[in-house]
N, C-alpha and C positions, 0 to 999 in steps of 0.2 A: 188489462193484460195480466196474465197467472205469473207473479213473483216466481222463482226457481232458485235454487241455493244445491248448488253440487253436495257443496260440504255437509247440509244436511241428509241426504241421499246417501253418503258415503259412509257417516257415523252414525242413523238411525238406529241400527243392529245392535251393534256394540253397547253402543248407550241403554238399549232397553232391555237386553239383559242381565245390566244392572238395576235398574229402576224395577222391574220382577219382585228382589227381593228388597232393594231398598223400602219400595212402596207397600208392602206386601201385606201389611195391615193397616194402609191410611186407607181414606174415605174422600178426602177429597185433597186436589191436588191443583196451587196455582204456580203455571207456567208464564214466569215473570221473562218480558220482551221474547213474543211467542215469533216475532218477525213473519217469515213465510206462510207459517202455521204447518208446514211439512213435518216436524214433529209432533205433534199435534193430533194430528191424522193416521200417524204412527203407531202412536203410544196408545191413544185412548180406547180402540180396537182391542189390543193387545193387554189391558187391563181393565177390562171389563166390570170391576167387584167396585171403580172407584171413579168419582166425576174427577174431568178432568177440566180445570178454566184458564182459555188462553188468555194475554190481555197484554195491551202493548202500546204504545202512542194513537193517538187517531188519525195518524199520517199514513199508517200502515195496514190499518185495519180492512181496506177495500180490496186489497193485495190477497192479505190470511183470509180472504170470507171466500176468496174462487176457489183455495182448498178444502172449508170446512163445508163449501153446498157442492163440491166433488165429492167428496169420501166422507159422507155423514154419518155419525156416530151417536146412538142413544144419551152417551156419557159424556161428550163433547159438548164444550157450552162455548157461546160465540165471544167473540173477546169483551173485555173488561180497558174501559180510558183508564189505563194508569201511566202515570208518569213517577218516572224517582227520583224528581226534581221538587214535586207538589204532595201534596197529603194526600192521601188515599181513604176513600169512606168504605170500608168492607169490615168481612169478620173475619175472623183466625182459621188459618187451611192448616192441616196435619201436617202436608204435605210442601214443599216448594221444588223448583224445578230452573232452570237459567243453562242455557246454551250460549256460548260467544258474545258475551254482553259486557265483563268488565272490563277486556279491553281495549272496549268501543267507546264506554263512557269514561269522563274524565275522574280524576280522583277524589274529585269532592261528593260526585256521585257513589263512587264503589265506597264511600263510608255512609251515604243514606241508603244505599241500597240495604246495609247491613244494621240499619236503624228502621227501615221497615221490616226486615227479617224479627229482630226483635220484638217489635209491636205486634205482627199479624203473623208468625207461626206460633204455634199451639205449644204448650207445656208437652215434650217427649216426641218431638214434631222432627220429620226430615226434610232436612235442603241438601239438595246435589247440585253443583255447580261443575258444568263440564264446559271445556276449554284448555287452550296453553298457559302454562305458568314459568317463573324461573323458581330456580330454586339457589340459594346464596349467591344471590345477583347474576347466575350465569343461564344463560340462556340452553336448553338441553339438547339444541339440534342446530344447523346451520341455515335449515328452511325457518325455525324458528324465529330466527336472528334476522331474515330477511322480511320476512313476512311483520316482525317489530319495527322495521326500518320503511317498509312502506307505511304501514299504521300510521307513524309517525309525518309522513309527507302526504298524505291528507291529514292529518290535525294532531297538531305536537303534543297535545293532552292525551294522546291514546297510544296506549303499547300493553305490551304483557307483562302482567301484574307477578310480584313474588310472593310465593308459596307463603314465605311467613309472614309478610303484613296480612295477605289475608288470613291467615290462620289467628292473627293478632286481633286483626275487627272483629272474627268471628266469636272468639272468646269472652269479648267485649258484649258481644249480641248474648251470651249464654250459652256457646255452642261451640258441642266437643265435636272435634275431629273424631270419625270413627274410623274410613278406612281411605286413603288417596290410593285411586284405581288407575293404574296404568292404561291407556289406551292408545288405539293406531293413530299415527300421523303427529306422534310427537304432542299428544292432548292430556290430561286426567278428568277425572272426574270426582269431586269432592265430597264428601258422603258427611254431613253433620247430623248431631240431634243436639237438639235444644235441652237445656237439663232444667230449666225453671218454667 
């Protein structure tokens, strides 16, 4: 059966005419917990100049493959087994990419997450991380605030992350905040470069 995600339907747009000029002279680009693959199929279309590699548990992977043998793409490469719980054997991508992921995973993840950023993106390399954040512990919306209370009642390790721990990890990884992009539905989207 073909996974579906509204949410990604809904933010595709948005998100990739950031990622235009975010990505606009990387070469290659991995899409860490590519889920649906609906992004995926989106994106890589739409920037043609640069491979795009999904990859994401292998629980998931039979799900993202009915999008990616729907809407195939020259520059679309089929997912990669990674997990950001385990090591990863790959090379360093320009590029990074993460949709609604941190927080899904628990917090000891959303600091390997940002410890494999470090190791496999490239010296002057971008990661955009789009999702909800708080920002000085306050939630920015009331669907926000609902939507952390469910999280939380499927699994009390997961809710929406604040703006400045992760800006904290990231700093940790080498990596300057360039621009936090407003986007619909109460989201941003986080625009880093690595500076080592």
């Amino acid at each position: 059966m073909q996974p579906y995600s509204k949410a990604c339907e809904k933010n595709k747009e948005p998100i990739l005419a950031i990622l235009k000029l975010a990505f606009a002279d990387v070469a290659r680009v991995l899409e860490i917990g590519s889920g649906s693959g609906q992004h995926a199929v989106h994106f890589a279309p739409a920037l043609p100049h640069l491979i795009w590699q999904t990859s994401d548990v292998p629980v998931n992977h039979s799900g993202m493959q009915y999008w990616l043998d729907a809407f195939p793409a020259p520059n679309l490469l089929p997912p990669l087994s990674l997990d950001i719980s385990e090591s990863w054997q790959i090379t360093q991508y320009e590029g990074m990419f993460t949709a609604n992921t941190l927080h899904i995973v628990n917090p000891q993840l959303v600091e390997a997450f940002f410890e494999k950023v470090k190791r496999f993106l490239a010296p002057n390399g971008t990661l955009c991380i789009y999702g909800p954040f708080n920002y000085n512990g306050q939630f920015t919306s009331d669907s926000n605030a609902e939507f952390d209370q469910w999280l939380k009642v499927k699994n009390s390790t997961r809710g929406i992350r604040d703006f400045e721990w992760i800006c904290q990890l990231a700093a940790e990884a080498d990596l300057e905040l360039i621009t936090d992009h407003e986007m619909p539905a109460n989201n941003r989207l986080l625009e880093f470069i690595k500076r080592k």
